[in-house]
C-alpha positions in Angstrom: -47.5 -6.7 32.9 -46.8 -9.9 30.6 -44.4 -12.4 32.3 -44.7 -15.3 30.4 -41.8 -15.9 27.5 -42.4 -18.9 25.7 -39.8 -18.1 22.3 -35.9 -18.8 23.5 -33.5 -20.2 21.8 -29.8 -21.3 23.3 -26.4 -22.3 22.5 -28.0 -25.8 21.7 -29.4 -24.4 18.6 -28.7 -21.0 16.8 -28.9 -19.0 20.8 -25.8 -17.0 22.0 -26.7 -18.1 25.7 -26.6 -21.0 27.7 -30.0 -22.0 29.3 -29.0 -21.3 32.6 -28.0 -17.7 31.4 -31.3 -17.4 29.8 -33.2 -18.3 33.1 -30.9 -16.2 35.0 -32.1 -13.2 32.8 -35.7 -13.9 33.2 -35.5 -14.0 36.7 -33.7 -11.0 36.5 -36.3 -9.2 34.1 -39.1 -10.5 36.2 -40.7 -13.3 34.3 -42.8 -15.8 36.0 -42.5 -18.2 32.9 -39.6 -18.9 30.6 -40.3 -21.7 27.9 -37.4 -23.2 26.1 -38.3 -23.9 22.4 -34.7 -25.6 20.8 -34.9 -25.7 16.3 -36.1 -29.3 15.5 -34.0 -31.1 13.7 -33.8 -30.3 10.3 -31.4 -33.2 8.4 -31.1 -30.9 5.2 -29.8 -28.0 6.9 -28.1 -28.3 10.0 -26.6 -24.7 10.4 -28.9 -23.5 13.1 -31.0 -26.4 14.4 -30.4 -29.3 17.2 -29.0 -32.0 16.5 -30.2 -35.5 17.6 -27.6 -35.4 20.2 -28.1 -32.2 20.8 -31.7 -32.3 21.1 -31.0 -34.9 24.1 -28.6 -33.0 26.0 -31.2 -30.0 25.4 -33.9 -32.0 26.5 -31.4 -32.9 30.1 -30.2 -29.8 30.6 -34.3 -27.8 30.7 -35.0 -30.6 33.0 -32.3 -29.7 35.4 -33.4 -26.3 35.2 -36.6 -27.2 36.0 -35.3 -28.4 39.3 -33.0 -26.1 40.2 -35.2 -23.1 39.7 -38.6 -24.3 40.8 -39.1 -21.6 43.8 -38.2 -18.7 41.1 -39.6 -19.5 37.6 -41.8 -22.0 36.0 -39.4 -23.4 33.5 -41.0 -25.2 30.2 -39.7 -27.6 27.7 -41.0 -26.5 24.5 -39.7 -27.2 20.6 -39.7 -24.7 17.1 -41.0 -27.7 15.8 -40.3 -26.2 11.6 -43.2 -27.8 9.1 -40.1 -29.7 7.2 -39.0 -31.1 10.4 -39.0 -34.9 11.4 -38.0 -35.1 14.4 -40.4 -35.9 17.1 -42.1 -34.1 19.7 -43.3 -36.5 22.0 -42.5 -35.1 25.6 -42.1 -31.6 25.5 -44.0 -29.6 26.9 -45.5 -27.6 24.3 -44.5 -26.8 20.5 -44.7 -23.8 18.2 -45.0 -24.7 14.6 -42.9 -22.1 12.2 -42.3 -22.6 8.4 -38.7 -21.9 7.6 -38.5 -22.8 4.3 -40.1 -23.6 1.2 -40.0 -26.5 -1.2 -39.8 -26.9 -4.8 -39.2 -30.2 -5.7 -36.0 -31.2 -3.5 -34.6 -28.3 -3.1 -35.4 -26.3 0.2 -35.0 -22.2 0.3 -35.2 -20.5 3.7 -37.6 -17.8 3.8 -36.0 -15.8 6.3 -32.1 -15.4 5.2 -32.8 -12.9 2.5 -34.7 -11.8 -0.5 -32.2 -13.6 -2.9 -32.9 -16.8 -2.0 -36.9 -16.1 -2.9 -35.5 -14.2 -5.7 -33.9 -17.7 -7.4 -36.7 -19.4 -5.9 -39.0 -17.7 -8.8 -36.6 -17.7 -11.2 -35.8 -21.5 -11.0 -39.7 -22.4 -10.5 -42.0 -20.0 -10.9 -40.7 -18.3 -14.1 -39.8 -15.3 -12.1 -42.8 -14.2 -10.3 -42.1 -13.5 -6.9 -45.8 -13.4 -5.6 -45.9 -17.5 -6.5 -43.2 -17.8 -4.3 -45.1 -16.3 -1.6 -48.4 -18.5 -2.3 -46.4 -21.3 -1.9 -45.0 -20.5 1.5 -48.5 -19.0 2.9 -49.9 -22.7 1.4 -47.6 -24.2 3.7 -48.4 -22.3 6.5 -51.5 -23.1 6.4 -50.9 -26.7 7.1 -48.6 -25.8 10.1 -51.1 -27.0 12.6 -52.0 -30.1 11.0 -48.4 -31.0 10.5 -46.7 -30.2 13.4 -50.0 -30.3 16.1 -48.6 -26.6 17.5 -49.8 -24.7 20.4 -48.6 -21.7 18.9 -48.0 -20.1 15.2 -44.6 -18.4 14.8 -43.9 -15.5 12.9 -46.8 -16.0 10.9 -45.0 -13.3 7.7 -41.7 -14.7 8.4 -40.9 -13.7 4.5 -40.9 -10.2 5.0 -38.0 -10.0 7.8 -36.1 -7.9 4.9 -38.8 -5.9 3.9 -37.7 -2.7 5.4 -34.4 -2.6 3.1 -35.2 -5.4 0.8 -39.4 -4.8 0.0 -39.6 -7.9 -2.5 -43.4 -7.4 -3.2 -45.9 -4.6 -2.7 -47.9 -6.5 0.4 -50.9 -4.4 -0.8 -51.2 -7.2 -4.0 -54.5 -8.8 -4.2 -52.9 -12.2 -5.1 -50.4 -11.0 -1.6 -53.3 -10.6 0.4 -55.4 -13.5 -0.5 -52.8 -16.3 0.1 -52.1 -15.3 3.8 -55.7 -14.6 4.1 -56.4 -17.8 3.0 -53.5 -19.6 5.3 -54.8 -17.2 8.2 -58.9 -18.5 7.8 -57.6 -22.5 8.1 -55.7 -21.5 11.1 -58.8 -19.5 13.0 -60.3 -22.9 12.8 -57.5 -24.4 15.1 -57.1 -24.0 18.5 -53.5 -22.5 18.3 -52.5 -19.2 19.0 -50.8 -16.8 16.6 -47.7 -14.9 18.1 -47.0 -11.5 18.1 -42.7 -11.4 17.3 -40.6 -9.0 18.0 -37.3 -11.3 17.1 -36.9 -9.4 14.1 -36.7 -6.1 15.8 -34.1 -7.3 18.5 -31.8 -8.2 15.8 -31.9 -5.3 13.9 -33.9 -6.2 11.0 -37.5 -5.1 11.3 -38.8 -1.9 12.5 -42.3 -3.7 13.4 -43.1 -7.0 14.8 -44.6 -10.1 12.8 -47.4 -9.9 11.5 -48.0 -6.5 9.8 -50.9 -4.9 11.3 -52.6 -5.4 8.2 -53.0 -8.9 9.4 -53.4 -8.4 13.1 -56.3 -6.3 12.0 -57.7 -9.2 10.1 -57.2 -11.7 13.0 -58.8 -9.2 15.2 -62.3 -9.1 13.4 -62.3 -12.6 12.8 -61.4 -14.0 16.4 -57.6 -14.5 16.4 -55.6 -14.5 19.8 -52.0 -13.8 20.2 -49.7 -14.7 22.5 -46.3 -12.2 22.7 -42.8 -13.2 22.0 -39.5 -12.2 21.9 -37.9 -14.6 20.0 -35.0 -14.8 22.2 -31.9 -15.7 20.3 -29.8 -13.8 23.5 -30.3 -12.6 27.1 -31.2 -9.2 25.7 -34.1 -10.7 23.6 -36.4 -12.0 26.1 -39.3 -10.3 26.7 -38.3 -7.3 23.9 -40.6 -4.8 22.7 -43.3 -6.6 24.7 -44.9 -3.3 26.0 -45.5 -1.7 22.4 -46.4 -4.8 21.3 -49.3 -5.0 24.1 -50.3 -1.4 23.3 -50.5 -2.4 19.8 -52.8 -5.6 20.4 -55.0 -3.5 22.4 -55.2 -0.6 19.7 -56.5 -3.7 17.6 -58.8 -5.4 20.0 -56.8 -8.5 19.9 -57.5 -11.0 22.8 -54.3 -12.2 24.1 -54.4 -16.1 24.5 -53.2 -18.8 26.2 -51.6 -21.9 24.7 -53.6 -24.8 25.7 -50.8 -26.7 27.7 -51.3 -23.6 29.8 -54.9 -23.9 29.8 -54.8 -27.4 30.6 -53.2 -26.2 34.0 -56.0 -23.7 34.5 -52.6 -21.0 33.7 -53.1 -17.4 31.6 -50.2 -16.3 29.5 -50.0 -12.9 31.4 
């Protein structure tokens, strides 16, 4: 059984719970490790991320916790450190680097709010074609590691939260396929690990976790490991889905890895 959740977010961001309630939970569920990983700071959009004070009272608060729950759960101060992000992340304990957005000139458009903001996207920059607006966030993500120094990759095909209603692309296209091949080859090269995320599926918009298994295939033959994660926006989301999602790295052969803050501590991520 995997007892390791290392993808929460709380009331100081875009979370429904309080940390406490969120450890609490955990406990209750039977987790051995709960990591804490707050929005960064994003200054041109502050509708779901931590503030600066925020971020400080977030930072206080997991520390507490730490304390207070030391005989029942090893408690971890982590950061969803997004690629746009400049906030620092000097003294957490680990960081996953995500890509939220993309960028066209000065204008940021989130990824994961909708097809119509990729929609005007193309139509404002790319003369309408949608698959451009796809290259350029798979470009980014490539960089993720470079730019954020992550210990794990979130939601690696965090465009295609819609795709069950909303199917913006046919994910089959070559030009599809190349630029998140492309992004996935410079990440092999790292030493993060990719998460499995099922925090799509909690909330009611995805059938099937990220990635597709058209890509967990891919990092399977080329060496990938994955780490699971809930994505835990609320009490209900921690550890969700984590069984199938197991059964479905096994069916692919997919090693499941430990983020090296973990490894440093001679720690697994089961």
């Amino acid at each position: 059984m995997i007892r390791t959740e290392l993808h929460c977010h709380t009331v100081y961001c875009d979370g429904k719970n309080t940390p406490e309630e969120m450890v609490l939970a955990a406990i209750g569920k039977g987790f051995r490790r709960l990591g804490f990983s707050g929005h960064s700071e994003t200054l041109f959009d502050l509708s779901y991320c931590m503030t600066a004070e925020k971020t400080a009272a977030y930072q206080k608060e997991v520390a507490r916790l730490k304390k207070k729950y030391a005989d029942r759960l090893a408690i971890f101060l982590g950061v969803e450190q997004d690629y746009y992000s400049a906030a620092p992340t000097e003294g957490y304990d680990y960081v996953i680097g995500s890509v939220h957005y993309i960028r066209f000139g000065e204008t940021y458009y989130p990824v994961d709010e909708g097809g119509d903001n990729l929609r005007r996207a193309a139509a404002e920059h790319c003369g309408g074609d949608i698959l451009a607006v796809f290259e350029r966030y798979y470009e980014t993500v490539a960089d993720v590691f470079d730019k954020t120094g992550c210990d794990i990759i979130g939601h690696f095909d965090l465009p295609t939260k819609y795709f069950d209603t909303d199917p913006l692309i046919d994910l089959n296209a070559p030009r599809y396929i190349a630029a998140w091949q492309k992004a996935a080859d410079r990440l092999l090269k790292t030493d993060a690990v990719f998460e499995m995320n099922s925090g799509a599926i909690s909330r009611g918009k995805k059938k099937d976790p990220y990635p597709s298994e058209q890509i967990l295939a891919y990092l399977a033959r080329h060496g990938g490991q994955v780490l699971l994660s809930g994505d835990a926006h609320s009490t209900e989301g921690i550890g969700f889905a984590f069984d199938r999602m197991d059964a479905l790295r096994r069916q692919y052969g997919l090693p499941l890895g430990t983020p090296r803050f973990l490894r440093r501590n001679g720690q697994t991520a089961l």
